[in-house]
VOGU-3710 file (C-alpha; in Angstrom, 3 decimals, decimal comma):
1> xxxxxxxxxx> 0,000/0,000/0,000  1,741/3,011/-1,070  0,679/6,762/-1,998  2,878/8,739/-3,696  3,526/11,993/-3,956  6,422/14,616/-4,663  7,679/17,111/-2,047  5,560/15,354/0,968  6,301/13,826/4,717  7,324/10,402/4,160
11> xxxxxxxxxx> 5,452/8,564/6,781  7,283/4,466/6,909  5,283/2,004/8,171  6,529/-1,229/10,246  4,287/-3,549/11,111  5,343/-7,444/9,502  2,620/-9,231/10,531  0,623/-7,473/8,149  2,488/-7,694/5,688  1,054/-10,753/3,318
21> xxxxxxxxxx> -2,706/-10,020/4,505  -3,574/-6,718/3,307  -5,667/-7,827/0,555  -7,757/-10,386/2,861  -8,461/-6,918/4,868  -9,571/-5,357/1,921  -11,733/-8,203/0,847  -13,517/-8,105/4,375  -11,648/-12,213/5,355  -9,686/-10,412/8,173
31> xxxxxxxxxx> -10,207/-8,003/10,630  -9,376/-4,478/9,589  -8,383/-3,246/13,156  -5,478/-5,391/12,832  -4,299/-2,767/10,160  -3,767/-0,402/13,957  -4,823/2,689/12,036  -2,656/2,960/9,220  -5,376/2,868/6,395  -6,328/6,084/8,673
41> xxxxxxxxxx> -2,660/7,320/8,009  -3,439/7,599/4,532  -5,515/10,242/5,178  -3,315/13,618/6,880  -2,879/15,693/4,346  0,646/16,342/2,432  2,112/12,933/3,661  2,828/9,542/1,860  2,418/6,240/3,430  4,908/3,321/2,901
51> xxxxxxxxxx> 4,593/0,199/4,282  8,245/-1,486/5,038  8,814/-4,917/3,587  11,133/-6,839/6,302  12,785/-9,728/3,965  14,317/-12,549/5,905  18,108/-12,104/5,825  20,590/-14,574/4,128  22,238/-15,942/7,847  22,343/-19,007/8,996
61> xxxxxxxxxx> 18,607/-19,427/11,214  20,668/-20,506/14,513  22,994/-17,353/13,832  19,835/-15,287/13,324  18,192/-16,630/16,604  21,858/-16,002/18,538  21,362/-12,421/17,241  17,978/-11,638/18,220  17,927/-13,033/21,638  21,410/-11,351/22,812
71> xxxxxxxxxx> 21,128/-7,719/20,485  17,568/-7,605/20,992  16,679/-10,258/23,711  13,334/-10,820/21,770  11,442/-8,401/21,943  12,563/-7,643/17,851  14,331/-8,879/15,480  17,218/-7,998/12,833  15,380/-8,365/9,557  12,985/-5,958/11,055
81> xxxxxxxxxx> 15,656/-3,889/12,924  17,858/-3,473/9,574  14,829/-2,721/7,053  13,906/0,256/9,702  17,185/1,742/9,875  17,057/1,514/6,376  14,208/3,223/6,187  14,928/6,129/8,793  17,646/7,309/5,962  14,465/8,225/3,394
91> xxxxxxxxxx> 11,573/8,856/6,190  9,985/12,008/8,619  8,620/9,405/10,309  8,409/5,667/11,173  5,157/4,352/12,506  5,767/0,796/14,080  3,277/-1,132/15,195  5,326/-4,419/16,303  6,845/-2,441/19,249  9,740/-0,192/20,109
101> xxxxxxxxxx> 12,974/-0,973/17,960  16,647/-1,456/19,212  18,631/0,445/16,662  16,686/3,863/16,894  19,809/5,801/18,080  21,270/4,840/14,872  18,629/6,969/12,952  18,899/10,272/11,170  18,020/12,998/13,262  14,842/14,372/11,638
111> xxxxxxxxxx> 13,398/10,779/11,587  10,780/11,114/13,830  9,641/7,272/15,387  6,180/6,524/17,071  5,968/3,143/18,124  2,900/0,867/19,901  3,683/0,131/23,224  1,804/-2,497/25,761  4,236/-3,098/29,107  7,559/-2,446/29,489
121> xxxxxxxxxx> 9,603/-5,958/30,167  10,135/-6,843/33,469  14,023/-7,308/32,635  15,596/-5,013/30,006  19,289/-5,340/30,851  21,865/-8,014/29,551  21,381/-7,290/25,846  23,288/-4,706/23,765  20,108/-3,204/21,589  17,473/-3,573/24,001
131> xxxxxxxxxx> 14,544/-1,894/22,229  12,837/-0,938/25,792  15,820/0,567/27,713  16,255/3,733/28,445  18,462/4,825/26,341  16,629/3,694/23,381  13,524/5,024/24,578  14,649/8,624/24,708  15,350/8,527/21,520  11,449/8,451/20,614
141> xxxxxxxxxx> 9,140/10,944/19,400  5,595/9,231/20,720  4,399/6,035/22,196  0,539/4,760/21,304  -0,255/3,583/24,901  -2,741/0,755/24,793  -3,451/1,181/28,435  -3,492/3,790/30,866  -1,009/1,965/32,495  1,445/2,191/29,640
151> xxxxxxxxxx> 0,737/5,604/29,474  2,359/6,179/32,956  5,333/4,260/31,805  6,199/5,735/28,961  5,070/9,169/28,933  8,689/10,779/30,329  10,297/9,255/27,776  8,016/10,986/24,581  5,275/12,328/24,350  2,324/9,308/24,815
161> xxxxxxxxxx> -1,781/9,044/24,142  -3,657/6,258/25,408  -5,397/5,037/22,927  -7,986/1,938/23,245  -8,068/-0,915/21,116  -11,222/-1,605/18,902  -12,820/-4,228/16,515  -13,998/-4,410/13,159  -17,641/-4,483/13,549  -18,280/-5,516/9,987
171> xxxxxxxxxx> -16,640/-8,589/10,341  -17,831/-9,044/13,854  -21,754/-8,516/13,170  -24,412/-10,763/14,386  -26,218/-12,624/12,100  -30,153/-11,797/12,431  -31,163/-13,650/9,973  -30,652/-16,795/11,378  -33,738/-18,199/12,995  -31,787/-21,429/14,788
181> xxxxxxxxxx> -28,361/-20,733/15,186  -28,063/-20,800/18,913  -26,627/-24,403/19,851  -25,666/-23,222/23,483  -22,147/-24,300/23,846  -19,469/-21,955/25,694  -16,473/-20,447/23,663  -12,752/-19,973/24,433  -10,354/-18,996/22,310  -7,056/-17,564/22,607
191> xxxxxxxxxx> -3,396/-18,794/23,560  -1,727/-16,237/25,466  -1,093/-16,335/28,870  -4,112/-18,546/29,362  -5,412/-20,845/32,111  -6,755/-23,260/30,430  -5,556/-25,972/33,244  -8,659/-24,283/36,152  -10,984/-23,399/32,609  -11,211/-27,280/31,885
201> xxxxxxxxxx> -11,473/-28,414/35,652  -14,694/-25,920/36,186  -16,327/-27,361/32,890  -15,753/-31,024/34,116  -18,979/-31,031/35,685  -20,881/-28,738/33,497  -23,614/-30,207/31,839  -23,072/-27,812/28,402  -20,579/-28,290/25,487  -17,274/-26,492/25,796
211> xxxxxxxxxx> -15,563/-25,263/22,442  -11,988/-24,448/23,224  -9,536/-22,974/20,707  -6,033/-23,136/21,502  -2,530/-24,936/20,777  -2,200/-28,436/21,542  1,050/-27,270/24,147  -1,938/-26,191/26,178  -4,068/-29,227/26,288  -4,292/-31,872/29,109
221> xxxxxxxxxx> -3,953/-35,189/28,193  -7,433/-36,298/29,098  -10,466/-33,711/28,478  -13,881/-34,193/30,028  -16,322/-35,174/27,298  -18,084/-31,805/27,134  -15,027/-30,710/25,522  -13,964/-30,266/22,128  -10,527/-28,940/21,365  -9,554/-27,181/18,452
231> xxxxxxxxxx> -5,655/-27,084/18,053  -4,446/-23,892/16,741  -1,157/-24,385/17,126  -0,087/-22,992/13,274  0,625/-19,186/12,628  -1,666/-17,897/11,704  -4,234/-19,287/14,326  -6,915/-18,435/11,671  -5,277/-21,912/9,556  -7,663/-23,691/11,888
241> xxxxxxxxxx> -10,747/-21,612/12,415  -11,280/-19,049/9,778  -12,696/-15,933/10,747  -16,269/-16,770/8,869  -15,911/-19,847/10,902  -15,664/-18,078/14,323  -17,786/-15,706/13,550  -20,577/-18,641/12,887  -19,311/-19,356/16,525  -19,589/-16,685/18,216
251> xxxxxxxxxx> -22,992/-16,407/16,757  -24,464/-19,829/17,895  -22,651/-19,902/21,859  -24,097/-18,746/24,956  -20,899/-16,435/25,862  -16,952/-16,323/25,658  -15,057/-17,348/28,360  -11,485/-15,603/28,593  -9,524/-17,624/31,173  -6,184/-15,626/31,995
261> xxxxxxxxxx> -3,345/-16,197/34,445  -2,972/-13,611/37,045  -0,993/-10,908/35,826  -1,958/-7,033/36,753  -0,190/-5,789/33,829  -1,407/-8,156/31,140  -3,424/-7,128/28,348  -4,071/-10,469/27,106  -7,696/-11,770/26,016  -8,640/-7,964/24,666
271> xxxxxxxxxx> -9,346/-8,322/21,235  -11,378/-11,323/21,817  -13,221/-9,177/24,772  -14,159/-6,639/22,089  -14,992/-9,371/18,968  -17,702/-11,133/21,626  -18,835/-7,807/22,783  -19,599/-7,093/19,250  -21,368/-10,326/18,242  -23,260/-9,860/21,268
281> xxxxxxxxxx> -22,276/-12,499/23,506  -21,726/-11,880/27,390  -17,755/-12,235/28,810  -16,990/-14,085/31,277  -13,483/-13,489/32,111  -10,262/-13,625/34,864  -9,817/-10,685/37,356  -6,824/-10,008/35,416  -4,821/-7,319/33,522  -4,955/-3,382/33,611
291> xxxxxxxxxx> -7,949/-2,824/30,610  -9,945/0,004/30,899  -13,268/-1,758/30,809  -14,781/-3,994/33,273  -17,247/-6,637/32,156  -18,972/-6,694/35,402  -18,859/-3,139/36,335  -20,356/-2,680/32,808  -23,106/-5,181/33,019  -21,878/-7,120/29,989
301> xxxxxxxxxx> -20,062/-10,667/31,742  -18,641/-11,803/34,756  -15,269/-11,294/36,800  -13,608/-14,686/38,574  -10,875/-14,671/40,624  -7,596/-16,364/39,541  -7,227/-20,262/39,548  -11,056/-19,801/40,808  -12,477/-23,110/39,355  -15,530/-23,059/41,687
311> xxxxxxxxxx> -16,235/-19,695/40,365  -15,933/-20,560/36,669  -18,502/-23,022/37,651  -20,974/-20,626/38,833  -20,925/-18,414/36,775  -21,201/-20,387/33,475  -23,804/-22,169/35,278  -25,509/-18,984/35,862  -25,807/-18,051/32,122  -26,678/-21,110/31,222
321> xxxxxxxxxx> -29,686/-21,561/32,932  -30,897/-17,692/32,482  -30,521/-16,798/28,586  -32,372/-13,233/29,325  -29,244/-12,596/31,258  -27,569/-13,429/28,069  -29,189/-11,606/25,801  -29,292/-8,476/28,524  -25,401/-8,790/29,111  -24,980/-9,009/25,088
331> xxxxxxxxxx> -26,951/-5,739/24,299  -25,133/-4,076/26,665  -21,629/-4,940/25,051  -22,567/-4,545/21,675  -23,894/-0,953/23,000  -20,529/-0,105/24,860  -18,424/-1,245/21,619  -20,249/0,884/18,952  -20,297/3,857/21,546  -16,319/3,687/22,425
341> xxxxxxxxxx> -14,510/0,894/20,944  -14,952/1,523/17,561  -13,275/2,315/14,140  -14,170/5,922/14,217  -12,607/6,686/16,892  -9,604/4,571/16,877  -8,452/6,175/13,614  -9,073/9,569/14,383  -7,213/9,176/17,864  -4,686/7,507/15,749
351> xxxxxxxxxx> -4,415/10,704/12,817  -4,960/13,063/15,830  -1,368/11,743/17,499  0,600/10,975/14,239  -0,206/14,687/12,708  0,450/15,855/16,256  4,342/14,685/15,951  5,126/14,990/12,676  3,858/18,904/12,351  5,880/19,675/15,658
361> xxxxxxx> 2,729/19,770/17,357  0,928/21,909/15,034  -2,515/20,640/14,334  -2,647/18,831/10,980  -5,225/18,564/8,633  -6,987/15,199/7,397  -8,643/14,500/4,086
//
């Protein structure tokens, strides 16, 4: 994706994940807030919008793994470190949404660099390039804070926004048409920092079907009966559940269960928060994590308590033996997406930042 034009600001874009799914985006297969605002980019005025290619280099994969863990312990890596840099020479600005970069000191001095940010590492020393120390963090112009957490962290080294996550509600859109689609079955999905291990002991005595999509690393060797596992081990997870598949579903279950491990700073289990919220399905979800929404204090799921397999219990119990609750809890998320968690407002937060930095803080203008 790339709009050209002559005497503009050069606006570089980093985010490899992307890279080979652009077009299933544009053809409505894959979720469009998984772009993180830069089809909104396209829109400041005077700017043109690159996105990087990161090419695997021609080393050896063990010397390439040696390399990323001790230059970059990680957290990046040097096909995507180089193909920055390289860009930095050309750019007045690199956007990077796969996270801070190590080699930022190295850039040229006008190249501004705005990077998504989630937590900062519990351990950034013992690696040369550590893209979250401090001394490659001064180096940046403005951090996207997902939380108001990161916000806190990050906002005395450049200048931060918090800005919340959202979900493509075209993709994720309940399907009224269907007349008998709901076949009452609980869904989890996700493989991050999951607790899968209390999840499957509260559902051994559940008299309801249990859907469970996650890698097979993750599975017990024996699974109560009411449980089907899905392993998603490939990357992309969507190689085993396609997103028209999931969003089928989400459709037909009686809510989404997000079991997490206990973690204050985690920000796991979000976007599948906000893709049940949209479908209309109630959360039920670990006390867990520093998100700015709370499905119980917002009336659309249920908070447990870590390792709490008596209170997974209860509470799918609880919704599925009262379906108004359900469909009460489901209206209510659906309501609190389209109000504050949508596309709208993510880009414009997102033009709103990126205009702020690269005019100097002079208010830019959007076509």
């Amino acid at each position: 994706m790339e709009k050209v034009h002559s005497d503009l600001k050069k606006i570089s874009i980093i985010h490899p994940y992307i890279e080979n799914r652009y077009d299933e985006i544009t053809s409505g297969e894959y979720p469009k807030n998984h772009l993180w605002g830069i089809d909104a980019l396209g829109n400041l005025s005077n700017t043109s919008i690159k996105i990087i290619e990161c090419p695997s280099l021609s080393i050896h994969p063990l010397l390439e793994k040696l390399i990323n863990r001790f230059l970059f312990k990680n957290n990046s890596s040097i096909d995507i470190e180089i193909a920055a840099l390289k860009a930095s020479k050309t750019s007045d600005l690199i956007y990077s949404v796969s996270g801070p970069l190590g080699l930022s000191r190295f850039y040229k001095k006008s190249c501004k660099l705005i990077s998504w940010v989630f937590r900062i590492p519990e351990n950034t020393y013992g690696c040369l390039f550590h893209p979250y120390s401090k001394h490659n963090l001064v180096h940046y112009s403005g951090f996207c804070c997902l939380t108001k957490n990161c916000y806190v962290d990050f906002k005395d080294y450049g200048q931060s926004q918090f800005i919340p996550w959202y979900i493509d509600m075209e993709l994720f859109c309940p399907d009224n048409s269907r007349t008998n689609h709901k076949k009452g079955f609980f869904l989890a999905t996700g493989k991050t920092r999951r607790d899968y291990k209390t999840f499957i002991r509260a559902c051994e005595h559940l008299d309801v079907e249990v859907r469970i999509i996650a890698p097979n690393s993750q599975r017990p060797t024996i699974l109560p009966s009411n449980i089907k596992w899905f392993d998603s081990s490939n990357d992309p997870p969507d190689r085993t559940i396609s997103y028209s598949t999931l969003r089928d579903w989400y459709d037909e279950c009686l809510a989404v269960c997000i079991p997490l491990e206990d973690d204050e700073e985690d920000t796991c289990g979000y976007t599948n928060m906000l893709e049940a919220m949209s479908m209309r399905k109630p959360v039920l979800m670990t006390k867990s994590g520093c998100l700015d929404i709370n499905p119980e204090k917002n009336g659309y799921g249920l908070l447990i308590n870590p390792y709490d397999y008596n209170g997974w219990s209860t509470a799918m119990n609880k919704l599925a033996n009262n379906p108004h609750i359900c469909s009460e809890m489901g209206l209510k998320g659906q309501n609190l997406v389209k109000e504050k968690y949508n596309g709208t407002l993510f880009n414009q937060r997102i033009t709103d930042f990126v205009g702020f930095i690269l005019y100097n803080g002079k208010k830019s203008s959007v076509i």
